[in-house]
KOLPA-272535 format. One record per atom (N, C-alpha, C): z negated, x negated, y. Coordinates in pm, whole numbers, plus 50000, padded with zeros to 5 digits. Layout:
! KOLPA-272535
ZXY...
! end
This chain:
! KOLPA-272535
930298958284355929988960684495928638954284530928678946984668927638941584688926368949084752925108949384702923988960284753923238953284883923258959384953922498949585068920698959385103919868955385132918458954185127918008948285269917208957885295916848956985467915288952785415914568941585482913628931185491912618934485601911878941585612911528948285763910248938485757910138925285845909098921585828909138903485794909318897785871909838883785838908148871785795907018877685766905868870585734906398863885586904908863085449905248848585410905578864685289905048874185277905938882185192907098886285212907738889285347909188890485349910068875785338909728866385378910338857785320909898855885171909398853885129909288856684970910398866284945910748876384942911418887184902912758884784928913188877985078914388872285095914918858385038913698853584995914418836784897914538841184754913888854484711913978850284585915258860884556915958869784628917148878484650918518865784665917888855084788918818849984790919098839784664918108835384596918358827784455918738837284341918498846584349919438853184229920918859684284920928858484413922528862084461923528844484422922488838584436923208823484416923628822184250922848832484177922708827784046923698843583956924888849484117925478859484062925138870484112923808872884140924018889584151924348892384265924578902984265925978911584402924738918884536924028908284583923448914084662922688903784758922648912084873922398905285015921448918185136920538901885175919398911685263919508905585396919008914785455918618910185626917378914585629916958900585699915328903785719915288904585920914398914985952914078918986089912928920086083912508904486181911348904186246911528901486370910178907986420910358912386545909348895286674909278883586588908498877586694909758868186669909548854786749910908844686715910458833386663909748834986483909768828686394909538834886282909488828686118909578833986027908388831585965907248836885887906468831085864904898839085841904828849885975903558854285990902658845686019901318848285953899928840485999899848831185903901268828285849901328813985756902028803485839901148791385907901798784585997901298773285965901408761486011901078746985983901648738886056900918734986193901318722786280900928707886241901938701886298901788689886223902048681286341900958670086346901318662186484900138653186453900678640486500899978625886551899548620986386900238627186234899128627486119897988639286133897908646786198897058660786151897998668186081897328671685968898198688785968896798703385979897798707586064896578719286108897308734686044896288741486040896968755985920895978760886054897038773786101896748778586214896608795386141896628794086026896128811385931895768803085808895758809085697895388807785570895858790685556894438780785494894878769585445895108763985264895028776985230895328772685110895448786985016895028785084896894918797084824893998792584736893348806184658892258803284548893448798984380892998789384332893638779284233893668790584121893018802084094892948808483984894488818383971894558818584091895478828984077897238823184113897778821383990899338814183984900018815084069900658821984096901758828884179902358817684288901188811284412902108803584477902248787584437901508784484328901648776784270902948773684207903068786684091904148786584046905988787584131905288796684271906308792984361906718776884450905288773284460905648760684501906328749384399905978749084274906908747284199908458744384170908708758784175910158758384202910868756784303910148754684417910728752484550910748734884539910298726984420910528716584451909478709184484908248711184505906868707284604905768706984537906348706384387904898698384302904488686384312905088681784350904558665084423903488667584508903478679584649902608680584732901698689284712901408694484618900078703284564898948692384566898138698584618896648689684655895438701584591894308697184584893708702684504892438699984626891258714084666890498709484726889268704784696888748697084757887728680884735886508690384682886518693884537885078701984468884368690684438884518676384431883468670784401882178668284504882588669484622881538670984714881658685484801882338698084757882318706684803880218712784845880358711784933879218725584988879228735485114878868745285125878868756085202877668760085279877698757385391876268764185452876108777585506875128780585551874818792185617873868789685708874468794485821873338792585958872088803285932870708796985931869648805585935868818796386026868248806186116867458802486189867798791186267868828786486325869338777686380869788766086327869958768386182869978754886108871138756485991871838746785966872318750885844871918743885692871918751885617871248755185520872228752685414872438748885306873218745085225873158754785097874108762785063874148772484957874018764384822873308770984729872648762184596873868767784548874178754584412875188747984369875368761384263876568758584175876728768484081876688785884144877168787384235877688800884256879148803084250879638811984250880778820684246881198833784358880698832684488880558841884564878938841584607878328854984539876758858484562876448854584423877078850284315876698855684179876228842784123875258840784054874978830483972875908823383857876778815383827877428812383705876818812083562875128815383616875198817083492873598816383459872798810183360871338809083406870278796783416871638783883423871258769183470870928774983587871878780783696872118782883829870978787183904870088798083818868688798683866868308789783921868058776183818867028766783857867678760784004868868761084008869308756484234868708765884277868698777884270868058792084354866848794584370866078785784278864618783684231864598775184353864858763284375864878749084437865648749784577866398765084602866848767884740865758770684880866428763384956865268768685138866058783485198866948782785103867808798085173867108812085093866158810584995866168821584987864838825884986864148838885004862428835785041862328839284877860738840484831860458840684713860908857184670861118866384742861278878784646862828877784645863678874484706865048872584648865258862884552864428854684532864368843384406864138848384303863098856084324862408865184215863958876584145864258884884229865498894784239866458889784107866998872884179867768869184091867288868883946866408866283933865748862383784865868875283733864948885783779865168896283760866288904183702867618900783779868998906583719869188906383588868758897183508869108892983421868538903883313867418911083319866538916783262866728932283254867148933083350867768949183419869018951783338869868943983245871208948683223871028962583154870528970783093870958981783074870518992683196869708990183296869508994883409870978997483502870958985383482872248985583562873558991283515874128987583391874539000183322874699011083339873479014883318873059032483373873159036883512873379022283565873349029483723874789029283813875289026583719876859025783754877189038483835878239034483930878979056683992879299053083924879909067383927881279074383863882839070883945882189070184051883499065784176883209050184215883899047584338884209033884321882709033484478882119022584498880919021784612881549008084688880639009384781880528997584909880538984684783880968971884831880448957984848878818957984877878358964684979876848960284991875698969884908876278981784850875918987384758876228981884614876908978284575877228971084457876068954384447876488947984528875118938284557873678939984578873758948584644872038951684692871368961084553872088967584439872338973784349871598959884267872248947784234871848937984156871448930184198871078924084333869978911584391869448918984487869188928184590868688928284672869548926884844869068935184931869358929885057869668920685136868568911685064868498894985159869748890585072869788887984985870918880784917872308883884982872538898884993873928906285062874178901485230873058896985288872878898785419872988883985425872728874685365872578861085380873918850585308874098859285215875678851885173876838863585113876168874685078877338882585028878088885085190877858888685306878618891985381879078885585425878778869485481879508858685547880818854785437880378857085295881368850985249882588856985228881918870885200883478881085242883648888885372882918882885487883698880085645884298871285646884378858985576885138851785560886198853085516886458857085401887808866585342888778879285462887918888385450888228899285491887648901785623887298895185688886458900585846886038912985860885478915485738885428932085740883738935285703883488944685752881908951685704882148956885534881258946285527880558955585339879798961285339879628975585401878918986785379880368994985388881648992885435882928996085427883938990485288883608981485278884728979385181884368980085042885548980384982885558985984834884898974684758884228979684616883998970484569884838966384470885338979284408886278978784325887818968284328888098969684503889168962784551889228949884563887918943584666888108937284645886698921984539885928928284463885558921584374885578927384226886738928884154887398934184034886768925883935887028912083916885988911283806884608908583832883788913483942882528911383893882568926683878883048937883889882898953283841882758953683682883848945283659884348943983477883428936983455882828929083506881448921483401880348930483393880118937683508878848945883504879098958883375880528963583371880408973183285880528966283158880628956283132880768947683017879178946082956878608934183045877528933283071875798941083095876288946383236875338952083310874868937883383874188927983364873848917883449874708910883441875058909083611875998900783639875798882983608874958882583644874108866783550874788864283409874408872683373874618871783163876198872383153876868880083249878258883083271878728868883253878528863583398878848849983414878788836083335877608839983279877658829983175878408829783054878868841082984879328841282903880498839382972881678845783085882758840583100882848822883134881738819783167881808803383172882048797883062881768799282948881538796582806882558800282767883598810682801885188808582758885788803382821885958798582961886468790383033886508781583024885178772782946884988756782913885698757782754885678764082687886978765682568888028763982583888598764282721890188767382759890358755382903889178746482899889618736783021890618731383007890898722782842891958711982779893648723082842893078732682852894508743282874895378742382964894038742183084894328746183199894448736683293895468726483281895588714383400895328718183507894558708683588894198711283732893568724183803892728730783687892688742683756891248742183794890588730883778888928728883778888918730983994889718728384044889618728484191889398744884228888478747484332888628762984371889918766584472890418754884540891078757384644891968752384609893488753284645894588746184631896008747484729896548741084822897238739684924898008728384870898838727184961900128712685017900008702485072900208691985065900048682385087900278679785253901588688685301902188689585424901858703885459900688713885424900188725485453900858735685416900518747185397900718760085374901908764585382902468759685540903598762685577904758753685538904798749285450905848739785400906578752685272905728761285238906148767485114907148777585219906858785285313907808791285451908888781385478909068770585505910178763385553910968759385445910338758585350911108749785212911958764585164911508776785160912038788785090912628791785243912928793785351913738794485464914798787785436914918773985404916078763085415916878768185294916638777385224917488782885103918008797785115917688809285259917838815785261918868815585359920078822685361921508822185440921058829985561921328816885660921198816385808921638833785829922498839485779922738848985840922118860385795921558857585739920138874085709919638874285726919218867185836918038866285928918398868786087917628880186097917418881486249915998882686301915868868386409914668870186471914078881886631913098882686652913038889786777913608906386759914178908686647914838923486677913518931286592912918934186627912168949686579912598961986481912118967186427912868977986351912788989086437912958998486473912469011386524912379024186442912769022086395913129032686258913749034586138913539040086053913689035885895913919053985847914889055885799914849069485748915909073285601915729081785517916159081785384917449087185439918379081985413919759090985383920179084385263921189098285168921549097585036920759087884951921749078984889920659075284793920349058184870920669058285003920579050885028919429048685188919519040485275918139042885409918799035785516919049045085633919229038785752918219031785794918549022285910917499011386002917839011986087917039009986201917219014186322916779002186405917748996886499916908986286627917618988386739917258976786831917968977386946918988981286947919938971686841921068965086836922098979686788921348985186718922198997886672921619002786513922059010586462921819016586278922569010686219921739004686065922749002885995922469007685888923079007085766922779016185641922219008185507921489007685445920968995985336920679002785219921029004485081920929004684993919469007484943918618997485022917168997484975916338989085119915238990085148913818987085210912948979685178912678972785167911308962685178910558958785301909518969585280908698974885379907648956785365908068947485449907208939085495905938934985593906208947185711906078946585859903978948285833903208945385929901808947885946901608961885910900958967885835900498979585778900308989285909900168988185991900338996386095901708998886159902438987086167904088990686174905028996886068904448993985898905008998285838904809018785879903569019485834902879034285857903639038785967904209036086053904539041886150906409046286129906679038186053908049033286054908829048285934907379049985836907439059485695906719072185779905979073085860905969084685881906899096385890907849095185951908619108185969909459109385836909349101485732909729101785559909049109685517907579105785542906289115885417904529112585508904279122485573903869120285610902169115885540902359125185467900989118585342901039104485298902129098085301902249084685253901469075385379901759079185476901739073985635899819076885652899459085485606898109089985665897159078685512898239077685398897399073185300897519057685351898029050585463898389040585496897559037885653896529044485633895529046185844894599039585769895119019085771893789015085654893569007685831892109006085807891218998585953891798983485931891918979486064891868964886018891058953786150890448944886116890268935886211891098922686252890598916486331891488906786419890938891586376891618884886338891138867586369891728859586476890638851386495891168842486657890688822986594891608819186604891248801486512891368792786605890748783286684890758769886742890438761386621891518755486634891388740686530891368724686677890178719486604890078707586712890288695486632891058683386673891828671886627890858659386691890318649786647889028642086710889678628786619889518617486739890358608886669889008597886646888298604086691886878588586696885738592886613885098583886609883968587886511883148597586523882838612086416882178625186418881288623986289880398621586284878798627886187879538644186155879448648986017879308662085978878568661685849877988676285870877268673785741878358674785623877978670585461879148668385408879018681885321880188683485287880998695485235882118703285296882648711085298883638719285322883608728085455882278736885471881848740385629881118750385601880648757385723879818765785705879868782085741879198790385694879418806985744878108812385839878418820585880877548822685993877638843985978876078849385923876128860985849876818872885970877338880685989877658891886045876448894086145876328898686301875428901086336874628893686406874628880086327874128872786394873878865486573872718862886565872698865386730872698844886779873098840786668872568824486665874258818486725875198827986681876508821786697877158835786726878278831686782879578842586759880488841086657880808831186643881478824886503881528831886388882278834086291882508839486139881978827486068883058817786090882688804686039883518791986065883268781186028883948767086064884188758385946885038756085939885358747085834886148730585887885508724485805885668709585840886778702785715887718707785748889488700085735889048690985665888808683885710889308668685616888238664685534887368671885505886468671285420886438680885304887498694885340887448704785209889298700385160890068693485222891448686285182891618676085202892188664585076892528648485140894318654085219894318641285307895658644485402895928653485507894918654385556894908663285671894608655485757894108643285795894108635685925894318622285892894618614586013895208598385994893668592985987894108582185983893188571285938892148571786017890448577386023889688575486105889568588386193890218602186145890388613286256889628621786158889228632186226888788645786207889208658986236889088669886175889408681286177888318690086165888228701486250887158707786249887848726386298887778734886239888318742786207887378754386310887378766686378886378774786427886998785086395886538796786369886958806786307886058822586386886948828886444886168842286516886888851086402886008866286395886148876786345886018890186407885858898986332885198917586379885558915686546884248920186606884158921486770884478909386833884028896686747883918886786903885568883986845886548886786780888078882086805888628890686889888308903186837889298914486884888958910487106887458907487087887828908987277888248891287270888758884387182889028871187272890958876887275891378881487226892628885487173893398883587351892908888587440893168886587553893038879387633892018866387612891898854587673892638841987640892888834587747893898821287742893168812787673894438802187613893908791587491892678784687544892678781487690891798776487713890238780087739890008791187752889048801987770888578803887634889678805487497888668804987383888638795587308889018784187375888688769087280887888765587317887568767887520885858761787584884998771687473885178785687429884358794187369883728786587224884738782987162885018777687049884108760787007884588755887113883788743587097882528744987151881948749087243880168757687266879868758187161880468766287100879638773486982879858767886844880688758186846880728745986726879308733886766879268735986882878148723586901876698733486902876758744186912875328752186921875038748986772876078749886703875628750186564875448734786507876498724386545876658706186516876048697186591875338698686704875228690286798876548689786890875928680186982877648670887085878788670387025879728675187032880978665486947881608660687085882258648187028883598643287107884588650687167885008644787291886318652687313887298653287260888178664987196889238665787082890808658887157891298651987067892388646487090893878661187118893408671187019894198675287003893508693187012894088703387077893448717187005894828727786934894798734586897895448746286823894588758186875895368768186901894158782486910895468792486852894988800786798896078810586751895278827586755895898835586771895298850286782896108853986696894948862686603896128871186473895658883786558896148897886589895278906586603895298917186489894638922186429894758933786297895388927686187894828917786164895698907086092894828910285935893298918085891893118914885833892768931285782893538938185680893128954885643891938953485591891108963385584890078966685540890188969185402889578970485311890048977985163888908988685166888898995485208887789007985209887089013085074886039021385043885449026084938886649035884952887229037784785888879042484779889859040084748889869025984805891399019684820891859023384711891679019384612892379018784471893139034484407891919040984489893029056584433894049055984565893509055084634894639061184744895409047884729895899037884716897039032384712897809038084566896719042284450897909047984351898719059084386897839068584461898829081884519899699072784651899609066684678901109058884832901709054884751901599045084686902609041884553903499051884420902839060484460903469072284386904429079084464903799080684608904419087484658906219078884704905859067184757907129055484801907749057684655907119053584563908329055284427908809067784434908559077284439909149096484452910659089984543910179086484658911069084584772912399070984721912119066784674913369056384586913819049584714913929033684641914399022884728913729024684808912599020784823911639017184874910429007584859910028997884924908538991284819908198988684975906818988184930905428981385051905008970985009905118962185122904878946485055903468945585197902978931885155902288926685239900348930285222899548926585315898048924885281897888936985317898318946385336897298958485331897288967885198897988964885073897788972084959897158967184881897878956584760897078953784619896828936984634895768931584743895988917884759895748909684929895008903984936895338894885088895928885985056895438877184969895668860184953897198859784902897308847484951898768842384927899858847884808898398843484690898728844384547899418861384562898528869684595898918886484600900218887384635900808880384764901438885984850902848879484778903208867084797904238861284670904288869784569903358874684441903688882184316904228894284347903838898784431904418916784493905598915884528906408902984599907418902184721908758899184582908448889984480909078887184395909128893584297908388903084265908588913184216909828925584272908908929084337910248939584431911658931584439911568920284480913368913284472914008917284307913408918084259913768913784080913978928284063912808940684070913568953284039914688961584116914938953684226915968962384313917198951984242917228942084231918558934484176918688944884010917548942983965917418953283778918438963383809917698971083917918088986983945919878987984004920318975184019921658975284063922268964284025922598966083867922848955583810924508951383852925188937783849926228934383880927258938383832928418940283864929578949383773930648936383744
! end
């Protein structure tokens, strides 16, 4: 008998979950899903326009190279040819201070030193004044301090940093770089969640410095290993969204419904009604895909503790990408961040396309990326493309000078696009996860549990396909 599996949620984890169901139904097993999303495309905030020779990534442009998963999916989809690797030989990162940008000293890893060459850039940095210079050196000296000063429970991001360098350091690159990530306040988010191994080095360690160096020193043991993995960034040749269309073109036209909404989701026998416009139908099993606020809403009247362990905060991103076909001066590297707060920009940050990926513009063009977060997205969320691209380009030139008029713009609004991971997360997603397993045929997919990045969201989605096919093996 064939098991069919309701898909609530058509982003790049429910399609994940529906290609890799539909490749093992191809490869025999007795089962078939419908995925219901509620906008009229498949995909989420994984998108990639492509026009005149640009390719523009209108959400996430790539993924971090360490972590397999969409690698290994792009792979099998056929699209190892178009794996691109991003341009680390002239990679740099700035930070707006004082009206200027400022170029982050070489050999970091986030806020963290790689190691204790890395000093001597931090020594030789204009970004940092002499007692955060000092701080760093310092770390190194403190490891059983730090040790000892470990919680017992899990703390802030800006407590965990300001813990081992100091304030200025947290305020000047620890937060831009994970507003950049997460658009989220680190005096809120976990540290545990989302910086896991620098936790494990400190309890290893105690100085995160000494940490680092020694994991550098097994890493350069294991380079000959690790083909291609020296890049931090890694994307497609034809963008992000090629891994969405390439795993679409393999999933049967007919388990897919766009525009229909779920309305409701509820346990009967051993199996779960769904609910839409269109009418109920009955599914075997759930794959809770939908935005963490639609899911929560959808499981509430199931358990309601599951639903309250699921009220995670989230903020909004808003992206103008500008297309410039004539000659643009940038400074060189990848782009720049702009700290929380700041009164110099509205901006999170900007990144310059064709300088952090080869193949992103034709011969002689540019790409220049603008990036809103926290407050200043959530109020553009309501203004027309054109209202926040004039916003957008202002405030790319407050920070670049003049630029040219763009050949081309993109603007896209995610709203609540990005969960918070709170001081917590980690217990309270083990008790939601406990609790959805109690409840059977069920899984929560998507960025508000164990993961944002690509890599997360693929390993979770293909996972869940694989134990619901296990759990109902073919007769």
């Amino acid at each position: 008998m064939t098991k069919r599996v309701a898909i609530v949620g058509g982003g790049i984890a429910g399609v994940t979950a529906a290609w890799q169901l539909a490749r093992m139904a191809a490869e025999g097993a007795a089962v078939e899903a419908v995925v219901f999303e509620a906008s009229e495309r498949l995909g989420g905030i994984v998108e990639t326009v492509r026009r005149d020779g640009f390719v523009i990534e209108c959400g996430p442009d790539g993924w971090v190279t360490d972590k397999p998963w969409a690698r290994e999916l792009a792979g099998e989809l056929g699209l190892t040819a178009e794996i691109i690797s991003s341009n680390d030989a002239t990679r740099k990162t700035y930070v707006l201070q004082d009206g200027k940008l400022v170029v982050m000293p070489d050999g970091m890893r986030m806020m963290v030193p790689k190691g204790m060459a890395a000093l001597d850039g931090i020594d030789a940095s204009p970004l940092f004044s002499a007692e955060a210079k000092t701080a760093f050196r310092a770390e190194v000296g403190r490891a059983e301090e730090l040790k000892a000063s470990i919680p017992i429970g899990d703390e802030s991001v800006a407590s965990f940093v300001a813990r081992h360098f100091g304030m200025e350091v947290l305020e000047k690159i620890g937060a831009p770089l994970l507003g950049g990530v997460f658009g989220g306040d680190v005096t809120k988010l976990s540290v545990r969640a989302v910086m896991g191994p620098f936790v494990k080095l400190e309890r290893e360690f105690g100085s995160l410095v000494l940490g680092m160096e020694r994991s550098s020193e097994l890493a350069n043991q294991r380079v000959s290993e690790l083909a291609g993995a020296a890049a931090l960034f890694t994307s497609l040749r034809g963008g992000s969204g090629a891994l969405v269309e390439r795993m679409v073109e393999e999933i049967p036209s007919e388990w897919v419904r766009l525009e229909c909404p779920v309305a409701g989701v509820a346990k009967k026998g051993d199996g779960w009604m769904v609910s839409t416009a269109g009418g109920t139908q009955q599914f075997g099993a759930v794959m809770m895909a939908a935005p963490v606020d639609v899911a929560r809403r959808l499981i509430a009247p199931s358990d309601e503790r599951a639903a309250a362990l699921m009220e995670i905060e989230a903020t909004s991103a808003v992206v103008a990408a500008f297309a410039f076909a004539g000659p643009l001066e940038l400074p060189p590297g990848f782009g720049f961040l702009v700290p929380p707060g700041s009164q110099e920009s509205r901006l999170l940050a900007g990144t310059f396309v064709d300088q952090k990926y080869p193949a992103r513009v034709p011969k002689g063009g540019r790409l220049v990326r603008a990036f809103f977060g926290g407050k200043a997205a959530d109020e553009l969320l309501g203004a027309g493309d054109e209202e926040i691209a004039g916003l957008a380009m202002a405030e790319l030139q407050r920070v670049l000078g003049r630029l040219p008029a763009p050949v081309m713009t993109v603007v896209r609004r995610w709203p609540r696009a990005l969960p918070q991971y709170a001081v917590g997360h980690l217990e309270r997603m083990a008790e939601l996860f406990a609790r959805v397993e109690a409840m059977g045929g069920i899984w929560l997919l998507g960025n508000g549990y164990r993961g944002v990045g690509l890599p997360d969201l693929v390993r979770d989605a293909r996972a869940a396909a694989r134990e619901f096919v296990a759990a109902h093996p073919s007769r």
